[in-house]
PDBQT receptor file of N, H, CA, C and O in Angstrom, charges set to zero:
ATOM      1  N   UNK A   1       0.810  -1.182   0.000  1.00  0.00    +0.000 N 
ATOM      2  CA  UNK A   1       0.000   0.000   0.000  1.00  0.00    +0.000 C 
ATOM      3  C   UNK A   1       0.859   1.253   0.000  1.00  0.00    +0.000 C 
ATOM      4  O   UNK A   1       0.600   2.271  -0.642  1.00  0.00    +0.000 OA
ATOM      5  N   UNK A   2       2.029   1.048   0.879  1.00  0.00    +0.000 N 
ATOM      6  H   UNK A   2       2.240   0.222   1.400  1.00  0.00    +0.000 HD
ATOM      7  CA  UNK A   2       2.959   2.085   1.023  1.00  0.00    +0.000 C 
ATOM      8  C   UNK A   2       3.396   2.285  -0.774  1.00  0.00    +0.000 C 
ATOM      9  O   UNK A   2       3.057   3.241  -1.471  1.00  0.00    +0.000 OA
ATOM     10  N   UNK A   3       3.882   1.582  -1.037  1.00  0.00    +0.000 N 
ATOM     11  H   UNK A   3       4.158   0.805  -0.471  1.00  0.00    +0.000 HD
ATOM     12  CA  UNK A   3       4.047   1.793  -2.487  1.00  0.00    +0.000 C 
ATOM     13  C   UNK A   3       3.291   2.630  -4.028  1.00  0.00    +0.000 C 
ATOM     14  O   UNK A   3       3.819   3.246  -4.953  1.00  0.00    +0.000 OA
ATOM     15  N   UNK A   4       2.112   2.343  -3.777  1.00  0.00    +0.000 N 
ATOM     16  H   UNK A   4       1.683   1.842  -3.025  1.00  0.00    +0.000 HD
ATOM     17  CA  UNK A   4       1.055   2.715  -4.359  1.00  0.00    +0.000 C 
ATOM     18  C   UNK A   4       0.676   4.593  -3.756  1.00  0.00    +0.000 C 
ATOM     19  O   UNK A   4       0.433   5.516  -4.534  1.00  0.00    +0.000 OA
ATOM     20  N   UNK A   5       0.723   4.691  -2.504  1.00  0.00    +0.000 N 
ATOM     21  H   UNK A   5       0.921   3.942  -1.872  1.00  0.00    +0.000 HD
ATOM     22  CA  UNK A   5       0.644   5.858  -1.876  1.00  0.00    +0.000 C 
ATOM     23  C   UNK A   5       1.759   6.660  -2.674  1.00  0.00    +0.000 C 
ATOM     24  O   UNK A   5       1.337   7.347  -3.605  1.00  0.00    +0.000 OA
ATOM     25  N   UNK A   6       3.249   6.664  -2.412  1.00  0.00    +0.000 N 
ATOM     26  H   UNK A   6       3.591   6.106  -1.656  1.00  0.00    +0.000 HD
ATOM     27  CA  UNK A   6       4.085   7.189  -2.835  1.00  0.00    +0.000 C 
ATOM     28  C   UNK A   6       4.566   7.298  -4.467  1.00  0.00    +0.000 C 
ATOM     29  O   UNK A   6       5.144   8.265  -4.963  1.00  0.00    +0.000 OA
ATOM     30  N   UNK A   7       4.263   6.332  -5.006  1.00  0.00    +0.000 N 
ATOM     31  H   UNK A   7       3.794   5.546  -4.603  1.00  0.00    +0.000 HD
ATOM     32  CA  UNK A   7       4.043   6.420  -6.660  1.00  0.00    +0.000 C 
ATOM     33  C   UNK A   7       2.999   7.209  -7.053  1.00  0.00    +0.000 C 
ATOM     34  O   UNK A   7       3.367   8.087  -7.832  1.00  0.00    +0.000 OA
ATOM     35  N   UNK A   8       1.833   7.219  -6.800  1.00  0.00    +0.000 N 
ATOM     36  H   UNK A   8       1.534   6.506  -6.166  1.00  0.00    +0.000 HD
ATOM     37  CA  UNK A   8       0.339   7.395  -7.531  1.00  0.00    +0.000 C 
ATOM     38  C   UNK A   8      -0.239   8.522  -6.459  1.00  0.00    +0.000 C 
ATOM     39  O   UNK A   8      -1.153   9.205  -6.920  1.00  0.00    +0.000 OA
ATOM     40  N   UNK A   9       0.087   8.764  -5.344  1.00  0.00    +0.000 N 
ATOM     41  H   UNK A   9       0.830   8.210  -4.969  1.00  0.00    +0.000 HD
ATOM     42  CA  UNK A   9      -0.823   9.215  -4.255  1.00  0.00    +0.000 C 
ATOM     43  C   UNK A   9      -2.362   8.912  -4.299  1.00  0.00    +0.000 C 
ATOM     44  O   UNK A   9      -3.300   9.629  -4.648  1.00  0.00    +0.000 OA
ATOM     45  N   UNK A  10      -2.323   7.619  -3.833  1.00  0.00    +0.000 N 
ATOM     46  H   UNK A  10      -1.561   7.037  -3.550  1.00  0.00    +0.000 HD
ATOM     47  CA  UNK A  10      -3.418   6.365  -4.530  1.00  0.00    +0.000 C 
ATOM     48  C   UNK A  10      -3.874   6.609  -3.223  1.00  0.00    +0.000 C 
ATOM     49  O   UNK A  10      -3.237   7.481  -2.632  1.00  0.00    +0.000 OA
ATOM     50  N   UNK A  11      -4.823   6.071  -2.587  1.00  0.00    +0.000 N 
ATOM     51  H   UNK A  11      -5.341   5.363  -3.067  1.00  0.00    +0.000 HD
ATOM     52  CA  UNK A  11      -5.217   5.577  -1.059  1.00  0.00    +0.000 C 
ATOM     53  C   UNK A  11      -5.988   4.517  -1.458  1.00  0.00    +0.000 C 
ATOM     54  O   UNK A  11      -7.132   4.480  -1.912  1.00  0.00    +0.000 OA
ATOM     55  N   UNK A  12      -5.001   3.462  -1.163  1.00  0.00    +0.000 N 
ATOM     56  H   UNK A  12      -4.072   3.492  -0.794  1.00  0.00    +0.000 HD
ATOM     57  CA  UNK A  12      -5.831   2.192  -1.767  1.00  0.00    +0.000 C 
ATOM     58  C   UNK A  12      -6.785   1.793  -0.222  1.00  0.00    +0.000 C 
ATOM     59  O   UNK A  12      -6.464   2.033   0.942  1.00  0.00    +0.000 OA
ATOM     60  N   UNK A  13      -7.678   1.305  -0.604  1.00  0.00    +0.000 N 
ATOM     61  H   UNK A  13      -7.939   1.109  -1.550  1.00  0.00    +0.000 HD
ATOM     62  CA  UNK A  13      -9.330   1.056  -0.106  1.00  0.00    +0.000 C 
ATOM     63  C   UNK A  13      -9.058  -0.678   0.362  1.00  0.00    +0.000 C 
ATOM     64  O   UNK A  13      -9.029  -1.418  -0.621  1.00  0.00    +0.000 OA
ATOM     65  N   UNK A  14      -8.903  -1.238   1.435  1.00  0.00    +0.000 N 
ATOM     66  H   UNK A  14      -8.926  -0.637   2.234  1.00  0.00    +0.000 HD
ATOM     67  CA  UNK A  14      -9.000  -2.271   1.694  1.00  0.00    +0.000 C 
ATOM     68  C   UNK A  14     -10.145  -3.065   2.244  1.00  0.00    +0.000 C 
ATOM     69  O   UNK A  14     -10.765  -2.474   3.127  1.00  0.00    +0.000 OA
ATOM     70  N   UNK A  15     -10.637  -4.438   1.889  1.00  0.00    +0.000 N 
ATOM     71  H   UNK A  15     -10.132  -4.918   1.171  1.00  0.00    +0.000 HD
ATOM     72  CA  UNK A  15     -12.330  -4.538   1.963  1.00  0.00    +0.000 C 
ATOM     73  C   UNK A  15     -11.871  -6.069   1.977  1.00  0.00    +0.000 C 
ATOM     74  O   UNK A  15     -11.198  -6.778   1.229  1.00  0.00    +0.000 OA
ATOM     75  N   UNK A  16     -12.706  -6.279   3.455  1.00  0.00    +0.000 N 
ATOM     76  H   UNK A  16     -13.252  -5.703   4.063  1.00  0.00    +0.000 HD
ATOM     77  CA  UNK A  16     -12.405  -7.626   3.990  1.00  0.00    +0.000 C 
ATOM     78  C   UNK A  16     -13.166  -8.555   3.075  1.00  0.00    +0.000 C 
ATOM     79  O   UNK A  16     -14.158  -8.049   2.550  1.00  0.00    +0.000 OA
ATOM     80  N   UNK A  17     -12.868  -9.956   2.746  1.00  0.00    +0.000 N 
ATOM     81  H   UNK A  17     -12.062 -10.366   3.172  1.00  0.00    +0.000 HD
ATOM     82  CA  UNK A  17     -12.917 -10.438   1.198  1.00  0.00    +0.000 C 
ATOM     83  C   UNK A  17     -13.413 -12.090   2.679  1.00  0.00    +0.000 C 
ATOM     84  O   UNK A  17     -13.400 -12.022   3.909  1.00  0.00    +0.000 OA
ATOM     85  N   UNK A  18     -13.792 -13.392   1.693  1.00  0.00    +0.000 N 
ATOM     86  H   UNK A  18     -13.803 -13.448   0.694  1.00  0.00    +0.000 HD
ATOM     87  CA  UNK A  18     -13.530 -14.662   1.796  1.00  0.00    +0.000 C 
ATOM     88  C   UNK A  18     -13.234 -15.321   1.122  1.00  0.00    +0.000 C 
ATOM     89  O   UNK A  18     -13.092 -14.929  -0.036  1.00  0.00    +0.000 OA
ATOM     90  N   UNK A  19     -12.947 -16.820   1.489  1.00  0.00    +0.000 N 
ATOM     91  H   UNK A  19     -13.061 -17.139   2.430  1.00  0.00    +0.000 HD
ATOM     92  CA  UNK A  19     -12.193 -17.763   0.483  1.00  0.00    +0.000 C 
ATOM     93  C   UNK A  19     -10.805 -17.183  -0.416  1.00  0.00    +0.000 C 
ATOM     94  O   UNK A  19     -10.437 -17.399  -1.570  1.00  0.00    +0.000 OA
ATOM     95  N   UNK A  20     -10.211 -16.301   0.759  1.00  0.00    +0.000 N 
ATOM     96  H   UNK A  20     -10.510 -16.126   1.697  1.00  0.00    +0.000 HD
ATOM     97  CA  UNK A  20      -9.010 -15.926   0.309  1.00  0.00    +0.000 C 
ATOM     98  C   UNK A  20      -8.828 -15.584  -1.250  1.00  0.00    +0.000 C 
ATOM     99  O   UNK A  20      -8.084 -16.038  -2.119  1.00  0.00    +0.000 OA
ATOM    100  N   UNK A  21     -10.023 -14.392  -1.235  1.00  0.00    +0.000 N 
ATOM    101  H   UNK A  21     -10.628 -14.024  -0.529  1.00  0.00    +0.000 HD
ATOM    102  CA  UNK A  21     -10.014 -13.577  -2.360  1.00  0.00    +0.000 C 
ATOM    103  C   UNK A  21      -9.047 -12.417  -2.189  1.00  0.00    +0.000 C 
ATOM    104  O   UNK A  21      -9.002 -11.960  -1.047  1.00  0.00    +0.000 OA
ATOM    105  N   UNK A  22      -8.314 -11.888  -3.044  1.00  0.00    +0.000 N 
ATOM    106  H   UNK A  22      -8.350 -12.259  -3.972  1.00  0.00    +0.000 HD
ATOM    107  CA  UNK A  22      -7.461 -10.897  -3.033  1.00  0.00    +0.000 C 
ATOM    108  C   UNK A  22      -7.506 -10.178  -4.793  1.00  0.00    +0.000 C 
ATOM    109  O   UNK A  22      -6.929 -10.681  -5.758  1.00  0.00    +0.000 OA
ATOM    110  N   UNK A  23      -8.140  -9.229  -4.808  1.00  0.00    +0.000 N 
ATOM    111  H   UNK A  23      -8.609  -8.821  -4.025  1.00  0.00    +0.000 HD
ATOM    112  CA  UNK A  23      -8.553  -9.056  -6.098  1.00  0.00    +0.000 C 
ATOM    113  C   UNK A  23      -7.973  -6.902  -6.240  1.00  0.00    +0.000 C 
ATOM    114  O   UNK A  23      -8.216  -6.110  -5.329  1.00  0.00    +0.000 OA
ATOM    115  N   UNK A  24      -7.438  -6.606  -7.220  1.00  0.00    +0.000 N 
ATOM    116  H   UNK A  24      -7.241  -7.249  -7.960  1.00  0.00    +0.000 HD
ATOM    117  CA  UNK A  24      -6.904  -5.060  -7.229  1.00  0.00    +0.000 C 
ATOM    118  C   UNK A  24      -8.117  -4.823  -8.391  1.00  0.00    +0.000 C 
ATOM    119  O   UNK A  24      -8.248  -5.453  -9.440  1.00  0.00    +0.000 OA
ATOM    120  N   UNK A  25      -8.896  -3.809  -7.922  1.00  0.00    +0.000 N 
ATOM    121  H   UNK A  25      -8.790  -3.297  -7.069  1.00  0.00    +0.000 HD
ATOM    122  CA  UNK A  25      -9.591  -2.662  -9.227  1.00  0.00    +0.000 C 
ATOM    123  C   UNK A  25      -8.660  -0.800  -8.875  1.00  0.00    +0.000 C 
ATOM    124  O   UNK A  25      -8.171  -0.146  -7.954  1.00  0.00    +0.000 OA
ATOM    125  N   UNK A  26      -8.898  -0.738 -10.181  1.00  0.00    +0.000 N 
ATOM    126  H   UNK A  26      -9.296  -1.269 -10.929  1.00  0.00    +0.000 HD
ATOM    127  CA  UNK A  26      -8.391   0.901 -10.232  1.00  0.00    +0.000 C 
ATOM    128  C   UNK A  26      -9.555   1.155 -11.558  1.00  0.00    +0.000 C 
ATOM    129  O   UNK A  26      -9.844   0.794 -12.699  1.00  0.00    +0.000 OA
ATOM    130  N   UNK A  27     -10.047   2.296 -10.143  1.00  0.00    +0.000 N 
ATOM    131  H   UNK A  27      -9.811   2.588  -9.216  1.00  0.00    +0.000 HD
ATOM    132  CA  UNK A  27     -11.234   2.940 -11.371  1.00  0.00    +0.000 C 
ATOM    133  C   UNK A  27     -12.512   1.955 -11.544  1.00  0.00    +0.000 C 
ATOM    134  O   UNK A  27     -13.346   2.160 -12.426  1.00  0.00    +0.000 OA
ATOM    135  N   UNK A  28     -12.578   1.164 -10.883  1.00  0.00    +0.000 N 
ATOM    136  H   UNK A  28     -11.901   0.997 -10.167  1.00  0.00    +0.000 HD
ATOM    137  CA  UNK A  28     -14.062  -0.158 -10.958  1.00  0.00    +0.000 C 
ATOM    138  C   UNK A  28     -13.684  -0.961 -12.280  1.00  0.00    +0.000 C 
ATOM    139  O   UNK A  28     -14.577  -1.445 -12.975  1.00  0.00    +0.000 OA
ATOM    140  N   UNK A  29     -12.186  -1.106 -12.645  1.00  0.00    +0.000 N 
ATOM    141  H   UNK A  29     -11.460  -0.713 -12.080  1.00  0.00    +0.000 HD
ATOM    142  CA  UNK A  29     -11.506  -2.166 -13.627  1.00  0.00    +0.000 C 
ATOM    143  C   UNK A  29     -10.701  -2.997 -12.698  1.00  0.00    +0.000 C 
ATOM    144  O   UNK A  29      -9.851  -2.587 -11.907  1.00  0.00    +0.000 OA
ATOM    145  N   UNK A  30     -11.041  -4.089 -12.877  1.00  0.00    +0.000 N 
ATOM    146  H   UNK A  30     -11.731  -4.422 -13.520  1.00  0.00    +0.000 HD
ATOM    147  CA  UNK A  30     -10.172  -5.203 -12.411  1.00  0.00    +0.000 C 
ATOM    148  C   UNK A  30      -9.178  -5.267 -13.123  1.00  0.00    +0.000 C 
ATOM    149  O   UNK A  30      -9.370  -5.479 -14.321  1.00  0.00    +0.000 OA
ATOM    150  N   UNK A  31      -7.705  -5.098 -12.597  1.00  0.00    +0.000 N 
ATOM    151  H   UNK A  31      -7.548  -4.927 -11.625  1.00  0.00    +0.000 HD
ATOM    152  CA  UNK A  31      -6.079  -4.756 -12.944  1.00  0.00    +0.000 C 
ATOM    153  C   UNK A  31      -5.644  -6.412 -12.418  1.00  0.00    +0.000 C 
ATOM    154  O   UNK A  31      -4.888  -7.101 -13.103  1.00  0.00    +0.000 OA
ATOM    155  N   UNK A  32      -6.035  -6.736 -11.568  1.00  0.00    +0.000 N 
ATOM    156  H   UNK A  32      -6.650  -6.177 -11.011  1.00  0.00    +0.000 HD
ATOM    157  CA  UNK A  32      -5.434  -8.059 -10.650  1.00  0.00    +0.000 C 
ATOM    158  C   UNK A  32      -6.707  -9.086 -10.319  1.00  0.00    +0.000 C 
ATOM    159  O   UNK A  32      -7.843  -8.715 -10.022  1.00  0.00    +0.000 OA
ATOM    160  N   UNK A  33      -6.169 -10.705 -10.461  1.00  0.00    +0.000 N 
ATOM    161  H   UNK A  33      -5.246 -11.006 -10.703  1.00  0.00    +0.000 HD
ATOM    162  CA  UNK A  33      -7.106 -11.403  -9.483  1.00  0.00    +0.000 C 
ATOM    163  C   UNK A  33      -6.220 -12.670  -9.274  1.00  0.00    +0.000 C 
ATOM    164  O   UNK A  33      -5.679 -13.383 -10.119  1.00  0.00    +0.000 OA
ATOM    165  N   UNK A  34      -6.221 -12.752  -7.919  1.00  0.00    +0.000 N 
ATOM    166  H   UNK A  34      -6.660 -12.173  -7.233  1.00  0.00    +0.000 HD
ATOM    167  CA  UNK A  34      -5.722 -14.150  -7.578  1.00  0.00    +0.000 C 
ATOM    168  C   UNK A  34      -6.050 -15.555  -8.122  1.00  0.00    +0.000 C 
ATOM    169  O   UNK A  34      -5.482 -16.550  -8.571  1.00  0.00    +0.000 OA
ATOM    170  N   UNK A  35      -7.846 -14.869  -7.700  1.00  0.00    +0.000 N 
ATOM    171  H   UNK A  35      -8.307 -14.060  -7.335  1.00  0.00    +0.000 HD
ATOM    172  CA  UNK A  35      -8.412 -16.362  -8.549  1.00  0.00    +0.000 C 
ATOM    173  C   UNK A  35      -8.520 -16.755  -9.773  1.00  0.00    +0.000 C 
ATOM    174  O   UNK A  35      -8.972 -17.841 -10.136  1.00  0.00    +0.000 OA
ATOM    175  N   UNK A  36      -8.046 -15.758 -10.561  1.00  0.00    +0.000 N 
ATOM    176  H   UNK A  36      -7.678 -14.876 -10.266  1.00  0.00    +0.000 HD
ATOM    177  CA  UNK A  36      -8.000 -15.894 -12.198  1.00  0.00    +0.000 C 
ATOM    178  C   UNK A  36      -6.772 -16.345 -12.253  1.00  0.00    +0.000 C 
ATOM    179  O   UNK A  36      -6.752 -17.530 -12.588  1.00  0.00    +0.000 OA
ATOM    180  N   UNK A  37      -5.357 -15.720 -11.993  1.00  0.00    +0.000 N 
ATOM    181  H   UNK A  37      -5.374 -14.758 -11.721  1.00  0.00    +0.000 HD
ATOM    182  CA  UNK A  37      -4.144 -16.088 -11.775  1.00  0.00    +0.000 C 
ATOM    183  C   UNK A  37      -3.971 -17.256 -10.566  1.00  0.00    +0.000 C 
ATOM    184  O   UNK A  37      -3.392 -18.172 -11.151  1.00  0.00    +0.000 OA
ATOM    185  N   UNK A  38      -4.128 -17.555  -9.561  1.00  0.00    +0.000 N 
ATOM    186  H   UNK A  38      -4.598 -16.812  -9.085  1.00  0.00    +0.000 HD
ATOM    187  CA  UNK A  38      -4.099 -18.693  -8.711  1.00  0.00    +0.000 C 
ATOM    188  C   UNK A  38      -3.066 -18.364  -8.103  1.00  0.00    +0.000 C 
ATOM    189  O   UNK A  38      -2.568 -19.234  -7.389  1.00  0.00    +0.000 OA
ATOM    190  N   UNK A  39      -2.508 -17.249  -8.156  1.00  0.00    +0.000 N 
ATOM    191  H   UNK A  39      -2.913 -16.542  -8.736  1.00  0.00    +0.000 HD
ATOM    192  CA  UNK A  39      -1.568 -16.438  -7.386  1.00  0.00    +0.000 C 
ATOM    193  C   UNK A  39      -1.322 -14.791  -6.818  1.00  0.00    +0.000 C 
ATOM    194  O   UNK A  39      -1.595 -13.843  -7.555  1.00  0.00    +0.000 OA
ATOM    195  N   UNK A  40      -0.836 -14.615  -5.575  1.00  0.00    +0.000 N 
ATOM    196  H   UNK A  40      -0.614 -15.384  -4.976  1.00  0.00    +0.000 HD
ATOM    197  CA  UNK A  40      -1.010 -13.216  -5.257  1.00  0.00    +0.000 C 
ATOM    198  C   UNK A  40       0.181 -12.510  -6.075  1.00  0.00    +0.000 C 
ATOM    199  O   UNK A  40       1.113 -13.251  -6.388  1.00  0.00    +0.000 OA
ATOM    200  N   UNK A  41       0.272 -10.807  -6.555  1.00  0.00    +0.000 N 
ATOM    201  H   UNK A  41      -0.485 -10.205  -6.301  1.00  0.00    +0.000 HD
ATOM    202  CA  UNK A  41       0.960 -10.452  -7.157  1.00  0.00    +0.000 C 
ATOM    203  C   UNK A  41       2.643 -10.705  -6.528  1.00  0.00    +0.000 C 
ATOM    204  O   UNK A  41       3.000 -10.791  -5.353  1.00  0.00    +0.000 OA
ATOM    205  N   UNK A  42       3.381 -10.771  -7.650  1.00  0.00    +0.000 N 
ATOM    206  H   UNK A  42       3.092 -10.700  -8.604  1.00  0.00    +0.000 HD
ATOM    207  CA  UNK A  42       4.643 -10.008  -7.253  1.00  0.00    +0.000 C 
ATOM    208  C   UNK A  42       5.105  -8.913  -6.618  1.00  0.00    +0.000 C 
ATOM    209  O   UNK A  42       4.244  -8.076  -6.350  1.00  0.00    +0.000 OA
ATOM    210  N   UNK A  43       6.334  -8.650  -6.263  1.00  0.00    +0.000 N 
ATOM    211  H   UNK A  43       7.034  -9.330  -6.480  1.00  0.00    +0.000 HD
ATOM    212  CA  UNK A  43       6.892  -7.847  -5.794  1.00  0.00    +0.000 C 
ATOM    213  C   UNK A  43       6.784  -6.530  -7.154  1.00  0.00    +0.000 C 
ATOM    214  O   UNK A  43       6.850  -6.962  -8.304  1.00  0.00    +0.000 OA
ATOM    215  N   UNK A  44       6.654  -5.283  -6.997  1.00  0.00    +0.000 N 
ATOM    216  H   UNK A  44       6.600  -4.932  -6.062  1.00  0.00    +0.000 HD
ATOM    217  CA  UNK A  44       5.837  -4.823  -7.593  1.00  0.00    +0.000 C 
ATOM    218  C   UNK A  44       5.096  -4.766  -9.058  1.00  0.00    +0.000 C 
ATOM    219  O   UNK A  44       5.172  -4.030 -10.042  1.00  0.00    +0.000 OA
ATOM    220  N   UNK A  45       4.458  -5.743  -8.748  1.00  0.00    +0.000 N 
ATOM    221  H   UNK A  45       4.395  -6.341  -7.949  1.00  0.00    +0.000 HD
ATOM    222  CA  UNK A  45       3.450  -6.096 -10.141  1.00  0.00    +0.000 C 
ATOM    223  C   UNK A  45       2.487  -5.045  -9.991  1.00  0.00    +0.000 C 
ATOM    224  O   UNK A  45       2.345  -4.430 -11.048  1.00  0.00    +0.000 OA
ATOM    225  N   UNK A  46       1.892  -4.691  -9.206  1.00  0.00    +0.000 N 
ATOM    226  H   UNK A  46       2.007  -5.190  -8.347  1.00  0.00    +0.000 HD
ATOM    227  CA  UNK A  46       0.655  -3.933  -9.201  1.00  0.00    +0.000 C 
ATOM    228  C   UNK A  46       1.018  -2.346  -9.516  1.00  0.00    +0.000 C 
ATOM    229  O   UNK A  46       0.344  -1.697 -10.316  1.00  0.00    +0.000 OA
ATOM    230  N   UNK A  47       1.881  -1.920  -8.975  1.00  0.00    +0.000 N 
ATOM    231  H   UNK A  47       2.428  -2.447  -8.326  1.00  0.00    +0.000 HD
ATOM    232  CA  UNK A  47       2.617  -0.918  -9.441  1.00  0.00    +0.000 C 
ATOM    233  C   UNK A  47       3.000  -0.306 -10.847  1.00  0.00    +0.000 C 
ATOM    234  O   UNK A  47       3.034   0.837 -11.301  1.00  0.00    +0.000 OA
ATOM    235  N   UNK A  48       3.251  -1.455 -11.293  1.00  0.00    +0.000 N 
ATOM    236  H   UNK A  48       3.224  -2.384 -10.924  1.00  0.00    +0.000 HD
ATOM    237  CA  UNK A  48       3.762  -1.688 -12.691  1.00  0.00    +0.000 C 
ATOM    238  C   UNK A  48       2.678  -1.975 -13.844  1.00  0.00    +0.000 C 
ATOM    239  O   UNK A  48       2.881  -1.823 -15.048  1.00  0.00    +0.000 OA
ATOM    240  N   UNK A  49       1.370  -2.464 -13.187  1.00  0.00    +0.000 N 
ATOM    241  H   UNK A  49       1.204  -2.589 -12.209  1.00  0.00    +0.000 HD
ATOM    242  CA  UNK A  49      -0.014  -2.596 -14.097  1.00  0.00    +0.000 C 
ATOM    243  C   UNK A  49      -0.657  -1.277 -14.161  1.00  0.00    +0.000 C 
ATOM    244  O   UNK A  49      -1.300  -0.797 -15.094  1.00  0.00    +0.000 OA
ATOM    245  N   UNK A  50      -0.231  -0.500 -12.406  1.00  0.00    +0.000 N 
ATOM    246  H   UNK A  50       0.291  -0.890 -11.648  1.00  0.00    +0.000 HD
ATOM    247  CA  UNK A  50      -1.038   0.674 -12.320  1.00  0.00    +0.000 C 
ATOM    248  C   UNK A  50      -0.084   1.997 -13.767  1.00  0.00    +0.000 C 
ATOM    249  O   UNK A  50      -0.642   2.712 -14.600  1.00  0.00    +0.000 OA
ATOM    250  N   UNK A  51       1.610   1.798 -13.460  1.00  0.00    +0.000 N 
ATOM    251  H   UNK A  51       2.062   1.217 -12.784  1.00  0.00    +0.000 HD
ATOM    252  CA  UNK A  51       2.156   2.622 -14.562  1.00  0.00    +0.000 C 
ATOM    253  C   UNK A  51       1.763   2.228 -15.856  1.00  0.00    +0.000 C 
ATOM    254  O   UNK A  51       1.452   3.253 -16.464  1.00  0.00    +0.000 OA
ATOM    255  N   UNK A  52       1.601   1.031 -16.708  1.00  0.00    +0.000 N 
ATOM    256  H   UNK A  52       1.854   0.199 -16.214  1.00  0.00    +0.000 HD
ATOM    257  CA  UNK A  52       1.144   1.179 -17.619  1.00  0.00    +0.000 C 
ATOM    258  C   UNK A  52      -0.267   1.225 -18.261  1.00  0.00    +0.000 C 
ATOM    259  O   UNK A  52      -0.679   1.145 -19.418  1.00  0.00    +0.000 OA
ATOM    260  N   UNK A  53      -0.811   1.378 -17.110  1.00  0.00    +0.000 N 
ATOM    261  H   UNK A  53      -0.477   1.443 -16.170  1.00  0.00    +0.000 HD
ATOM    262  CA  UNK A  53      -2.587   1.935 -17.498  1.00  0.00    +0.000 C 
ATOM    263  C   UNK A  53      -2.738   3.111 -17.298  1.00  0.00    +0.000 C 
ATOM    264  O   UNK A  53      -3.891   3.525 -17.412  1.00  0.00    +0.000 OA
ATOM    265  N   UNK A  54      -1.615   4.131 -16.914  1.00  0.00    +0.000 N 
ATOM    266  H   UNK A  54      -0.678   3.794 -16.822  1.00  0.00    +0.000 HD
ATOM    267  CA  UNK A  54      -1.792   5.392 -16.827  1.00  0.00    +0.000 C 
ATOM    268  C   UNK A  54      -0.754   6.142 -17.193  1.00  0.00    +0.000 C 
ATOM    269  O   UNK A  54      -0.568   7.284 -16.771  1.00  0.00    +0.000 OA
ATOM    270  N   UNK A  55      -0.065   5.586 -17.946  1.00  0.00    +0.000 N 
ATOM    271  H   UNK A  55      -0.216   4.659 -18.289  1.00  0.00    +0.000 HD
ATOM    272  CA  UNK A  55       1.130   6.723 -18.767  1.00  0.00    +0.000 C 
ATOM    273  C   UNK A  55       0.785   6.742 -20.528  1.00  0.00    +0.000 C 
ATOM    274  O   UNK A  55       1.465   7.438 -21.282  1.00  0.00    +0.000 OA
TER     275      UNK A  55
């Protein structure tokens, strides 16, 4: 989150989930999903989806 703050001055929104859902939207677009991928992001992947959807 720290990351996202200082790149973007984002305030990412955290929202208690089940069945170990972990899912990123920017803008009400889904950028990330665990359960589509079957994995949580990388070390900064999300960062890096958020720079190229907005440069």
């Amino acid at each position: 989150m720290e990351k996202l703050q200082k790149n973007f001055a984002l305030t990412p929104e955290l929202i208690p989930g089940r069945n170990g859902v972990f899912d990123v939207r920017l803008d009400d677009e889904m950028i990330f999903s665990k359960h589509e991928l079957g994995r949580f992001p990388e070390e900064n992947e999300i960062v890096e989806i958020i720079k190229a959807r907005t440069s």
